[in-house]
C-alpha positions in Angstrom: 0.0 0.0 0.0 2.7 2.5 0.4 3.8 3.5 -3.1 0.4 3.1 -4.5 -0.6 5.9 -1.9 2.2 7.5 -3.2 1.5 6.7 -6.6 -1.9 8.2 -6.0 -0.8 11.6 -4.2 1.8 12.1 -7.0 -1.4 11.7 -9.4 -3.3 14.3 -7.8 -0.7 17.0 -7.1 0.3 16.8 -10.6 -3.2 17.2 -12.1 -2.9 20.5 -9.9 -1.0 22.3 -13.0 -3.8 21.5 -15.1 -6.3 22.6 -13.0 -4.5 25.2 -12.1 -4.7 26.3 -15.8 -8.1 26.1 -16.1 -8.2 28.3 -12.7 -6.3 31.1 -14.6 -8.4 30.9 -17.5 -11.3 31.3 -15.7 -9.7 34.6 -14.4 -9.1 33.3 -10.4 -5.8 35.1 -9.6 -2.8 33.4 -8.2 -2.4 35.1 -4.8 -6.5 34.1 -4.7 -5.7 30.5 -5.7 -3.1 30.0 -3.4 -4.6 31.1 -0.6 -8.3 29.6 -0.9 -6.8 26.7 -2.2 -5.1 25.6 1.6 -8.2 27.7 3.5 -10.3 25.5 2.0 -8.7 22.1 2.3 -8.0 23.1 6.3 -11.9 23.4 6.2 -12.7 19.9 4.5 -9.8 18.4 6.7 -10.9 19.6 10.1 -14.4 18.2 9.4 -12.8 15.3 8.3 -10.9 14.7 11.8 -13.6 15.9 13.9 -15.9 12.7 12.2 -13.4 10.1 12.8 -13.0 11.5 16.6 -16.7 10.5 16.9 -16.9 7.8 15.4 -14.0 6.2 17.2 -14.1 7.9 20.0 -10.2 7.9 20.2 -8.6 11.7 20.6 -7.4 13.0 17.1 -3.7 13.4 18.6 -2.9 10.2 20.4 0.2 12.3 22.9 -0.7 14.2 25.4 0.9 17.5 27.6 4.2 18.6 26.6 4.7 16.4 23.5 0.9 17.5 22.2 1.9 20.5 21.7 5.6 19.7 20.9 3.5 17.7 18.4 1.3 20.5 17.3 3.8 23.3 16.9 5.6 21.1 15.0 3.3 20.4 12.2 1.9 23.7 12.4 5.6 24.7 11.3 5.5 22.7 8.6 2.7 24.0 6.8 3.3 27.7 8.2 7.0 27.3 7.1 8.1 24.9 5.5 5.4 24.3 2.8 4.8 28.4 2.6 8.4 28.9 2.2 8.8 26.0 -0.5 5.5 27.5 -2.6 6.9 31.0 -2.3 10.5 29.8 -3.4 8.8 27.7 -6.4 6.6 31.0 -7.8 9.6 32.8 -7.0 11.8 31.2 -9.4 8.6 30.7 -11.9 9.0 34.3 -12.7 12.8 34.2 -13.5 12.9 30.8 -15.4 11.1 28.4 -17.2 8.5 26.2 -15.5 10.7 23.2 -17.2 13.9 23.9 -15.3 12.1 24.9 -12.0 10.9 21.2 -12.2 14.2 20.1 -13.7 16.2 21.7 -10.3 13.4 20.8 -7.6 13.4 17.1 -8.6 16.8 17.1 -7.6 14.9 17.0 -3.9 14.8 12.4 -4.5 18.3 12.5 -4.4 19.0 15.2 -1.3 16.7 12.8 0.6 17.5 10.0 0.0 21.6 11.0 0.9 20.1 12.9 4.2 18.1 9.6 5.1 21.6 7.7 5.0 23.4 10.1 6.4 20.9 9.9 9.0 20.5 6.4 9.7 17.0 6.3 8.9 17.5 4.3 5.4 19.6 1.5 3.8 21.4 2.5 0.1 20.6 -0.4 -1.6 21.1 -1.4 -5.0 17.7 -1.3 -5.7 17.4 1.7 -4.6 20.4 3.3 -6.4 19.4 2.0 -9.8 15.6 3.2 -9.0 17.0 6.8 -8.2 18.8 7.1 -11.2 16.0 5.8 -13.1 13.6 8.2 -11.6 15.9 10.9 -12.1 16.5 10.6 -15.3 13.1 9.8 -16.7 12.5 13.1 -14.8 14.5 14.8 -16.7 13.8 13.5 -19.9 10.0 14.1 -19.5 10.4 17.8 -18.8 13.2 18.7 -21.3 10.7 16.8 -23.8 8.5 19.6 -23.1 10.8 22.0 -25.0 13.8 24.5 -24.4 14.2 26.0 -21.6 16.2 29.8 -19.9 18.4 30.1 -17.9 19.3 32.1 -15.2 21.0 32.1 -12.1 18.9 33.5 -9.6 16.0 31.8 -10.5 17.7 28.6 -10.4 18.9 29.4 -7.0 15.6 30.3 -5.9 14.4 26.8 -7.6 17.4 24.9 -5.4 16.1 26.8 -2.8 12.8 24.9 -2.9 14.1 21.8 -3.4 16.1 22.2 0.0 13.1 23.4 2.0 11.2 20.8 0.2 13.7 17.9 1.6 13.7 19.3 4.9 9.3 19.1 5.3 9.9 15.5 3.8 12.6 14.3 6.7 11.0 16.5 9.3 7.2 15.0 8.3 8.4 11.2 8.3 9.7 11.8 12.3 6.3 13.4 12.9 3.8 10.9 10.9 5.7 8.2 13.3 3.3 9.9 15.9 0.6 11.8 14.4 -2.1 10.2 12.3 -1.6 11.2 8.6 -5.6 13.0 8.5 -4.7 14.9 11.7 -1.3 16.1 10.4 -2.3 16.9 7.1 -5.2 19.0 8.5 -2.6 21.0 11.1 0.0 21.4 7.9 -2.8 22.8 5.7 -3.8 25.3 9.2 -0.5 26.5 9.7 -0.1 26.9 5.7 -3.6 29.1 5.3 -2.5 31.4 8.7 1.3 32.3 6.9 0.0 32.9 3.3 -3.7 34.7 4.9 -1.3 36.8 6.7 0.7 37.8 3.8 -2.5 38.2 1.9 -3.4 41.1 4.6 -0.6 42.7 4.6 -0.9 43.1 0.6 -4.0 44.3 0.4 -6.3 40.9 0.7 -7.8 38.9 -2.1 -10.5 39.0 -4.3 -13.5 36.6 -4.0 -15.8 37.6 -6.5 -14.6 34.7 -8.9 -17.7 33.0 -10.0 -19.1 29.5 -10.4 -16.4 28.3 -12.7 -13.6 29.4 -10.6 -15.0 28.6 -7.7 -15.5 24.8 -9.2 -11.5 25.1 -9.8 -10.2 26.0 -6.9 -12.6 23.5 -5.1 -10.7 21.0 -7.5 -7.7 22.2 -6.3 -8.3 22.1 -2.6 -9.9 18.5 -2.4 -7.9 16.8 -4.9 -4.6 18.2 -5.7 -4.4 19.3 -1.8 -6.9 17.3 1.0 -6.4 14.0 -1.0 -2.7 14.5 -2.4 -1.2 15.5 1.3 -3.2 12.8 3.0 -2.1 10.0 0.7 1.6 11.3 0.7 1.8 11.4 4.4 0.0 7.8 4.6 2.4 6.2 1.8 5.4 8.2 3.9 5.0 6.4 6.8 4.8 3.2 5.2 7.9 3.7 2.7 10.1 5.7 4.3 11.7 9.1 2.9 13.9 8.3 0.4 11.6 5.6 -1.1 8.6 8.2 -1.0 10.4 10.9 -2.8 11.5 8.6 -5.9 8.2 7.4 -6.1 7.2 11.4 -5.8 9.3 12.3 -9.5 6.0 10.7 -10.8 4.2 13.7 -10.6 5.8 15.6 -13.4 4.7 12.2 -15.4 1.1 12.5 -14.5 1.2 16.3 -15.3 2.3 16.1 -18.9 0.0 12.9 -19.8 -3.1 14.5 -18.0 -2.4 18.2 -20.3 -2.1 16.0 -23.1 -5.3 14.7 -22.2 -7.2 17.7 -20.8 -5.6 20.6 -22.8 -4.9 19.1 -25.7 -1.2 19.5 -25.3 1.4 17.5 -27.3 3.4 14.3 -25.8 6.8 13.7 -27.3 8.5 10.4 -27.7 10.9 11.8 -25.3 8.5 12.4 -22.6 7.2 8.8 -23.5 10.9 7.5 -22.6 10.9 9.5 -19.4 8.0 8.3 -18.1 9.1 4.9 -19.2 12.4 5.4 -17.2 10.1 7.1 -13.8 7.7 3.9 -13.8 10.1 1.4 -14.1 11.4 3.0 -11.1 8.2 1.9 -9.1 9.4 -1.6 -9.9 12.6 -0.8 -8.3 11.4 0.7 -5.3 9.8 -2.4 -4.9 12.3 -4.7 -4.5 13.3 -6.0 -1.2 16.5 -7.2 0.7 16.7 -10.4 2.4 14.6 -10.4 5.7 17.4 -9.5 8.7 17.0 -12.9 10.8 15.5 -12.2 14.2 15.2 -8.6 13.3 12.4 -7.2 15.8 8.7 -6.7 15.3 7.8 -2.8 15.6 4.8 -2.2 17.2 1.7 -0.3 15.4 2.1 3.1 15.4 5.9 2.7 17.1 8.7 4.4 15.1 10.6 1.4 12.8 14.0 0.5 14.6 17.0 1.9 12.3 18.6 -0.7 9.9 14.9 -3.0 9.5 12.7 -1.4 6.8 9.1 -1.3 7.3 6.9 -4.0 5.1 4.1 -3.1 3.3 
């Protein structure tokens, strides 16, 4: 179940281009889109968390005192911080470079992970893992240089790196926290402490405009539910089950599901090289996949119990 939940967030968050574009064309402005986008899916997800409190009558955050709010503050700080500084970074360097190589430098994120999670102790480079990496990498590549040429320039690819950093840091900071948070409940705090930073910004600037009509409205609704309540959810899910480094190879799938659901949707063109790329990225799913030899007497972790360093979680 792991990669197919990643599989499945990767889906959604890269259908959020497309709607995105249909957003745009329906006159919603970014600063608007951005900013309804995470009040809304905090709204959907808080609803969501409050029903499963009632109907299992178990408390939505499991810790309690101290480490609650250790807890709390922690996720809040990922939305609030990290995922506002990563989206700001990312539309940042969209006005300096081309989309294409702000994709091209912020999938370099699979590979800052998945060094960090060794570095870290957290993850085992195997040769499976290597050889899915570079495949994922690659086929990356290929798919988004397929789209066409791109600029370049050196602040904006700075500001693109920049993204991918903060991007690897919410990814090795989220996998400790999804060890003791349920994925709804931290989801639903990321998206909080997301929609305070950027409607904080938004009054400082001047606030947004919500006279958008039906049509944009039914966008950024898309936006919110799919590309945002269902796409975190599923990530943080598939996270705890895979691990970091597996989750963010599996992740490079998104550019793949971008370009084949424009071709579908918009009527935009897919080369043969985008065909080999996302060739190159699924076969990487395969390799993910692959599995050492069981450690002999290697210990059973509990549910919900962080997996010991050096015994990878099976899913």
């Amino acid at each position: 179940m792991g990669p197919l939940l990643i599989l499945v967030s990767a889906t959604c968050f890269g259908a959020m281009a497309v709607f995105g574009k249909l957003a745009y064309a329906a006159g919603v402005p970014a600063p608007t889109l951005v900013l309804l986008r995470f009040a809304l899916a905090s709204l959907v997800l808080a609803v969501a968390v409050l029903a499963m409190r009632a109907r299992s009558g178990r408390p939505a955050l499991p810790a309690e005192g101290t480490d609650r709010r250790r807890l709390v503050l922690t996720a809040l700080a990922l939305g609030g911080i990290g995922y506002a500084a990563q989206a700001s970074l990312y539309f940042a360097a969209l006005e300096r470079i081309d989309a294409a190589l702000v994709a091209l430098v912020l999938y370099t994120f699979p590979v800052m992970v998945t060094v960090a999670s060794v570095l870290l102790g957290r993850d085992r480079l195997t040769p499976a893992r290597v050889a899915a990496l570079l495949a994922a990498t690659g086929g990356t590549a290929l798919v988004l240089v397929g789209a066409g040429a791109v600029s370049f320039d050196a602040a904006g690819v700075a500001l693109a790196f920049g993204a991918a950093l903060t991007y690897t840091v919410y990814i090795l900071v989220g996998e400790t926290t999804v060890q003791r948070v349920p994925a709804l409940t931290l989801t639903a705090l990321v998206m909080l402490g997301a929609t305070v930073t950027l409607g904080c910004r938004a009054a400082l600037t001047g606030g947004i405009d919500l006279d958008l009509g039906a049509e944009g409205w039914g966008w950024i609704a898309c936006i919110a539910l799919v590309s945002t309540v269902v796409a975190s959810t599923t990530f943080f899910a598939g996270l705890r089950r895979t691990g970091p480094s597996a989750a963010s190879i599996l992740s490079t799938f998104e550019p793949v599901a971008t370009v084949t659901l424009a071709a579908l949707v918009l009527g935009e063109r897919l080369t043969g090289l985008q065909a080999l790329g996302a060739a190159l990225v699924l076969s990487s799913v395969l390799l993910v996949q692959l599995r050492r030899r069981p450690v002999a007497d290697a210990p059973v972790p509990l549910v919900d119990a962080p997996v010991p360093v050096g015994v990878e979680e099976r899913d």
